[in-house]
DRENTORKOL-3810 file (N, C-alpha, C; in nm, 4 decimals):
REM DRENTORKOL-3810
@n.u->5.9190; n.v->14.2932; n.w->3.4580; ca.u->5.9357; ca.v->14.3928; ca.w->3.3551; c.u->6.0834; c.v->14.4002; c.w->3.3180
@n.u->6.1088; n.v->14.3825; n.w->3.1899; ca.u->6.2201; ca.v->14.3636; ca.w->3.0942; c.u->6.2736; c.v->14.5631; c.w->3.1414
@n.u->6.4271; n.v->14.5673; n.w->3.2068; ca.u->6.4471; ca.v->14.7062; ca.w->3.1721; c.u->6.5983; c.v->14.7148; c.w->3.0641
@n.u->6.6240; n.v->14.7886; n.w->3.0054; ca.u->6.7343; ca.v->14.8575; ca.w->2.9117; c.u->6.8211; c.v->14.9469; c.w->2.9433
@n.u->6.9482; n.v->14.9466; n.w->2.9927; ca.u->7.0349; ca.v->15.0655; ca.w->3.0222; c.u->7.0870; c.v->15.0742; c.w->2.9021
@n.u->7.1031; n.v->15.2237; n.w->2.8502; ca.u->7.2160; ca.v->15.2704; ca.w->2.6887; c.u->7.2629; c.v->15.3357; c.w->2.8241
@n.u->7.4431; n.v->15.3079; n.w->2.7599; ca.u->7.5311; ca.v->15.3812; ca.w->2.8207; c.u->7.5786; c.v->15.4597; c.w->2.7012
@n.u->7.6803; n.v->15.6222; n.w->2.7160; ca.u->7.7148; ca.v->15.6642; ca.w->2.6054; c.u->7.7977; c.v->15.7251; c.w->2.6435
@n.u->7.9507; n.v->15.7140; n.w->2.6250; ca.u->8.0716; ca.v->15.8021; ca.w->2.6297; c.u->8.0129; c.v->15.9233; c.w->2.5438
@n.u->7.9687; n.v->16.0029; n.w->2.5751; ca.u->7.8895; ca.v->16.2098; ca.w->2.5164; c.u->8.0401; c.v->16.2319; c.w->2.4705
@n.u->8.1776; n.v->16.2267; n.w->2.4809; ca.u->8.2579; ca.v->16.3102; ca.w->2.4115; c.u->8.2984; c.v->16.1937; c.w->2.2813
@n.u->8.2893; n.v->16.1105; n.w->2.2993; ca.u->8.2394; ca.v->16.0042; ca.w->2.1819; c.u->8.1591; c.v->15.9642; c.w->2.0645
@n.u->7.9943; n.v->15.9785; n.w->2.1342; ca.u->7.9089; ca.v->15.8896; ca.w->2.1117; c.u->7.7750; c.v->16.0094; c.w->2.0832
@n.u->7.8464; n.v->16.1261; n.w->2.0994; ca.u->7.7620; ca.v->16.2383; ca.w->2.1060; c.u->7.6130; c.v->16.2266; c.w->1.9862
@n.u->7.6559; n.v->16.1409; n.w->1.8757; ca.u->7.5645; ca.v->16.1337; ca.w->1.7708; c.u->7.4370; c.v->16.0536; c.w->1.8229
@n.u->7.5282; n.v->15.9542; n.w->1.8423; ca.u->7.4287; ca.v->15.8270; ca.w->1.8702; c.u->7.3368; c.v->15.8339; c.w->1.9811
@n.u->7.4008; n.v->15.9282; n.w->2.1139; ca.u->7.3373; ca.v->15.8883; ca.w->2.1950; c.u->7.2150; c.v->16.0484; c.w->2.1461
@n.u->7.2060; n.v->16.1033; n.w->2.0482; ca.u->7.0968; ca.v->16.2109; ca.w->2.0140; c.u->7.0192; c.v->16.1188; c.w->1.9215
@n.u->7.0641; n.v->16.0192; n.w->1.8409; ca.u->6.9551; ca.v->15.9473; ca.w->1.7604; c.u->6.8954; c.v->15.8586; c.w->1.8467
@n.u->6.9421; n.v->15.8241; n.w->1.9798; ca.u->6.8479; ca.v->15.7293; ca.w->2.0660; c.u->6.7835; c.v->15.8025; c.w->2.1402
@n.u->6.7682; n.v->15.9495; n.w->2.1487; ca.u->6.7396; ca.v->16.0207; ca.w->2.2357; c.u->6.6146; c.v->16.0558; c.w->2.1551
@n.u->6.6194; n.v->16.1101; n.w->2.0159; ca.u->6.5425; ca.v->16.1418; ca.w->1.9363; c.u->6.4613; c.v->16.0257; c.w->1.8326
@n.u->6.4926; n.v->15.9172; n.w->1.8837; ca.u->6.4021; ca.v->15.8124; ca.w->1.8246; c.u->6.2403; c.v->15.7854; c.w->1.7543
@n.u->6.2187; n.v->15.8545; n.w->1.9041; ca.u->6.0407; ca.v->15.8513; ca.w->1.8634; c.u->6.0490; c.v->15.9592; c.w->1.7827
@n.u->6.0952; n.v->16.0675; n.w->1.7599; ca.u->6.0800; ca.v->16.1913; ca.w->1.7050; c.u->6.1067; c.v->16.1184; c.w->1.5315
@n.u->6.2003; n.v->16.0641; n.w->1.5261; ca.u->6.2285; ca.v->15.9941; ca.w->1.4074; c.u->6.0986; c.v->15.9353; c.w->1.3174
@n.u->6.0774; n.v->15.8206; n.w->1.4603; ca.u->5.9626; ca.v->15.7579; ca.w->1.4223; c.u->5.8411; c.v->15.8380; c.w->1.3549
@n.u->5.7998; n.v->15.9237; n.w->1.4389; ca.u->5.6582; ca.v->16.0005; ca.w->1.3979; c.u->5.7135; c.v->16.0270; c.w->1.2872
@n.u->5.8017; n.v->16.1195; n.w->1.2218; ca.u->5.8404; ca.v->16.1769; ca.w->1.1057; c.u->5.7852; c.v->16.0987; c.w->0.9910
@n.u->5.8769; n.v->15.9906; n.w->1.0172; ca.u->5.8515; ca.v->15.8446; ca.w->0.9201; c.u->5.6610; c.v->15.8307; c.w->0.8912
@n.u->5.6097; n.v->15.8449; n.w->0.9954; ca.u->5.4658; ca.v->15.8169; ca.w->1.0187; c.u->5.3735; c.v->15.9319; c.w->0.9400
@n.u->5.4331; n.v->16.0418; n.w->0.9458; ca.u->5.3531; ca.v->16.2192; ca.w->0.9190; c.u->5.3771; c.v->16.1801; c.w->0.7589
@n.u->5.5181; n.v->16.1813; n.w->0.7076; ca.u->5.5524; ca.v->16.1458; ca.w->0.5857; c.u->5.4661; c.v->16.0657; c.w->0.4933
@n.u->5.4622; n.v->15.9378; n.w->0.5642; ca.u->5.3595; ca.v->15.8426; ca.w->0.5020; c.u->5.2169; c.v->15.8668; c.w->0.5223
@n.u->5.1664; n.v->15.9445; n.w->0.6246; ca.u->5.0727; ca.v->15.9642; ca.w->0.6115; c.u->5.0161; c.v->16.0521; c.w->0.4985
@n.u->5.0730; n.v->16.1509; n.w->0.4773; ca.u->5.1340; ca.v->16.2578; ca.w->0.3745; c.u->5.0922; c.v->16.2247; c.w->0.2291
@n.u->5.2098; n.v->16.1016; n.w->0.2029; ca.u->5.1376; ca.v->16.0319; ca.w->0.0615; c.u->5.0516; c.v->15.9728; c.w->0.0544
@n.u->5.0313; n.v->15.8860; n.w->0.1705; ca.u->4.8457; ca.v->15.7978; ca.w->0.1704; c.u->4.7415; c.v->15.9116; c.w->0.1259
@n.u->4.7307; n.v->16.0297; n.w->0.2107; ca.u->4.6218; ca.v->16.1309; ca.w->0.1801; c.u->4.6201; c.v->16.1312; c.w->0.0465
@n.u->4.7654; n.v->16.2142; n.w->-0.0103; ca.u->4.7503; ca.v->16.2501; ca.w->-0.1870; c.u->4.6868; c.v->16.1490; c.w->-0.2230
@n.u->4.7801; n.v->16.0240; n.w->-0.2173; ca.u->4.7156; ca.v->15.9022; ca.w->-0.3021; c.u->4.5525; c.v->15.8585; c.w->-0.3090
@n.u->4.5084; n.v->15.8851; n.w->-0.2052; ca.u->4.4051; ca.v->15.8267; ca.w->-0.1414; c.u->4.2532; c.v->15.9550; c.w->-0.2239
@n.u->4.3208; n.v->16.1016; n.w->-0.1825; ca.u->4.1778; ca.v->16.1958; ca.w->-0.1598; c.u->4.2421; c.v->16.2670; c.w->-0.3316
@n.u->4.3289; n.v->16.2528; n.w->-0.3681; ca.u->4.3128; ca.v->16.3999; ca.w->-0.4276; c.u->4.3685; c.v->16.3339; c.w->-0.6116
@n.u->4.2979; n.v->16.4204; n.w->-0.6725; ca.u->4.3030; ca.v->16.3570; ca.w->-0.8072; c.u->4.4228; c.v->16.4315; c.w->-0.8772
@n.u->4.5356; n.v->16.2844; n.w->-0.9129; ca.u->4.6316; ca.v->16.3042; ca.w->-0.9402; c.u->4.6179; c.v->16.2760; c.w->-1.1444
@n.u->4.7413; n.v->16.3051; n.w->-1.1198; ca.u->4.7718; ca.v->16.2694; ca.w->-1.2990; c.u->4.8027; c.v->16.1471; c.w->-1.2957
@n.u->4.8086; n.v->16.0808; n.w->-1.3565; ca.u->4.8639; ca.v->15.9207; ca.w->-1.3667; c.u->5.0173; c.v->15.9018; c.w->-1.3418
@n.u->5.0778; n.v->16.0269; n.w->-1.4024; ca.u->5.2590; ca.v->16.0203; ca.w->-1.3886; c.u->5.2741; c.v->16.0210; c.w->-1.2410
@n.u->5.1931; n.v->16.1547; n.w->-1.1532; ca.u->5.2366; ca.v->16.2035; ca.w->-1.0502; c.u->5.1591; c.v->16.0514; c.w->-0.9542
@n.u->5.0459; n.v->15.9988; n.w->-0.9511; ca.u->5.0165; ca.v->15.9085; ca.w->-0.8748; c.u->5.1298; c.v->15.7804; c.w->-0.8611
@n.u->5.1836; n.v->15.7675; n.w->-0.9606; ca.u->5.2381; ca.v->15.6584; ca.w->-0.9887; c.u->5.3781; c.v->15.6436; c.w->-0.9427
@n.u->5.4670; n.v->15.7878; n.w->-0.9150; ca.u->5.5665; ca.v->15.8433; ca.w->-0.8763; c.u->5.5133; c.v->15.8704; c.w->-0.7161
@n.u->5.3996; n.v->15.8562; n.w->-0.6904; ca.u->5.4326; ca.v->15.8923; ca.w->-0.5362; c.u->5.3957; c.v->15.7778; c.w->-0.4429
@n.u->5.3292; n.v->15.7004; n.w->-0.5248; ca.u->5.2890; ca.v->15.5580; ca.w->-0.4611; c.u->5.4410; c.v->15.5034; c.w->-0.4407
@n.u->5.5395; n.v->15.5343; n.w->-0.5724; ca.u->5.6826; ca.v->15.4293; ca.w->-0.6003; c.u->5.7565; c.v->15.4704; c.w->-0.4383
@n.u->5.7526; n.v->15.6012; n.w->-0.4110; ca.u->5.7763; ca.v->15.6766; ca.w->-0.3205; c.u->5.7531; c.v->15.6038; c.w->-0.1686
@n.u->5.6558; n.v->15.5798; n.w->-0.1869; ca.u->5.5662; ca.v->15.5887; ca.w->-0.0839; c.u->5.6443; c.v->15.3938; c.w->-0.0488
@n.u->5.5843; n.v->15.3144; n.w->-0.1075; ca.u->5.6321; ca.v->15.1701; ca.w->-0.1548; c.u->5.7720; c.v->15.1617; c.w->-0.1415
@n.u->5.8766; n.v->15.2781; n.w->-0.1251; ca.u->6.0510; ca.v->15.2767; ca.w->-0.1163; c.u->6.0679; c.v->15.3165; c.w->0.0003
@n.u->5.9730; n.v->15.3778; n.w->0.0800; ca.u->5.9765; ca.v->15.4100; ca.w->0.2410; c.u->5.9551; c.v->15.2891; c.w->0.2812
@n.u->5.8408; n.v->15.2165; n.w->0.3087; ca.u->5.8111; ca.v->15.1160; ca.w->0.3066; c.u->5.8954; c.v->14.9768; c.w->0.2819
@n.u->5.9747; n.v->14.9464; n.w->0.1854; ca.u->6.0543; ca.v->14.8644; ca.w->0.1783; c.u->6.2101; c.v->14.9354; c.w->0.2396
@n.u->6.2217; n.v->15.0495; n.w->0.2449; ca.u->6.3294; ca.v->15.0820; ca.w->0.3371; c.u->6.3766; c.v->15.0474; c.w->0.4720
@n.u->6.2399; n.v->15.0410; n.w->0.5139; ca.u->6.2012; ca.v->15.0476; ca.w->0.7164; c.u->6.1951; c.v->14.9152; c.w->0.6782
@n.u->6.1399; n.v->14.8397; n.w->0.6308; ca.u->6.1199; ca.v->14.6747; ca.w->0.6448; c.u->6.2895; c.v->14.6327; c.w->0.6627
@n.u->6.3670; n.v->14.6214; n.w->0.5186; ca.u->6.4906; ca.v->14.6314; ca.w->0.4988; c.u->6.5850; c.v->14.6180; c.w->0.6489
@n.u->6.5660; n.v->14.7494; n.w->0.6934; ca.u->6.6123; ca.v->14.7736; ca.w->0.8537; c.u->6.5135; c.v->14.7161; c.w->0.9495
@n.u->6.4299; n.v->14.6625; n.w->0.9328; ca.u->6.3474; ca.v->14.5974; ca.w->1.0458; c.u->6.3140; c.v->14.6870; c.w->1.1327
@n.u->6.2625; n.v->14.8367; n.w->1.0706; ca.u->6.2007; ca.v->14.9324; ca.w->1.1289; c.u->6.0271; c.v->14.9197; c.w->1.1419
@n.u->5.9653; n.v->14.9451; n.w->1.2585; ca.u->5.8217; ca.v->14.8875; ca.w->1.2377; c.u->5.7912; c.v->15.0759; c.w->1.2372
@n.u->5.7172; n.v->15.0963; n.w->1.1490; ca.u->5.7059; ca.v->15.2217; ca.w->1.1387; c.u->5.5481; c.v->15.2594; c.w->1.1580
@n.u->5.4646; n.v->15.1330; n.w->1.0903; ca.u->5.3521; ca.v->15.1626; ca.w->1.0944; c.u->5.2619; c.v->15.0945; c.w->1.1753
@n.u->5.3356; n.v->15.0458; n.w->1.3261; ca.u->5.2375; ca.v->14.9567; ca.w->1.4634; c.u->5.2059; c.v->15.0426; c.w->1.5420
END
């Protein structure tokens, strides 16, 4: 089994070592979000402007996390 030590100078690194701390928390967000617009998109009858604006939405999360080689949706 592969293990990982993060080390973090805290009077330093104080940010970073809360975004590695809060990672998964990140993650889900990313996940609730998208789930969020799938529903609209999916269940509920939109206008053509508003469907079309939240799919673009939805499709810019999506190419965001790819971009960063974020797997958001495994």
């Amino acid at each position: 089994m592969a293990t990982v030590t993060l080390t973090f100078d805290l009077y330093e690194d104080q940010e970073a070592y809360n975004d590695a701390l809060n990672a998964t928390k990140y993650k889900a967000a990313l996940q609730e979000f998208d789930n969020y617009l799938r529903g609209r998109l999916k269940y509920e009858e939109l206008p053509e402007a508003v469907h079309e604006a939240l799919q673009a939405a939805r499709d810019r999360l999506h190419q965001e996390a790819n971009d960063m080689g974020v797997s958001v949706w495994s």
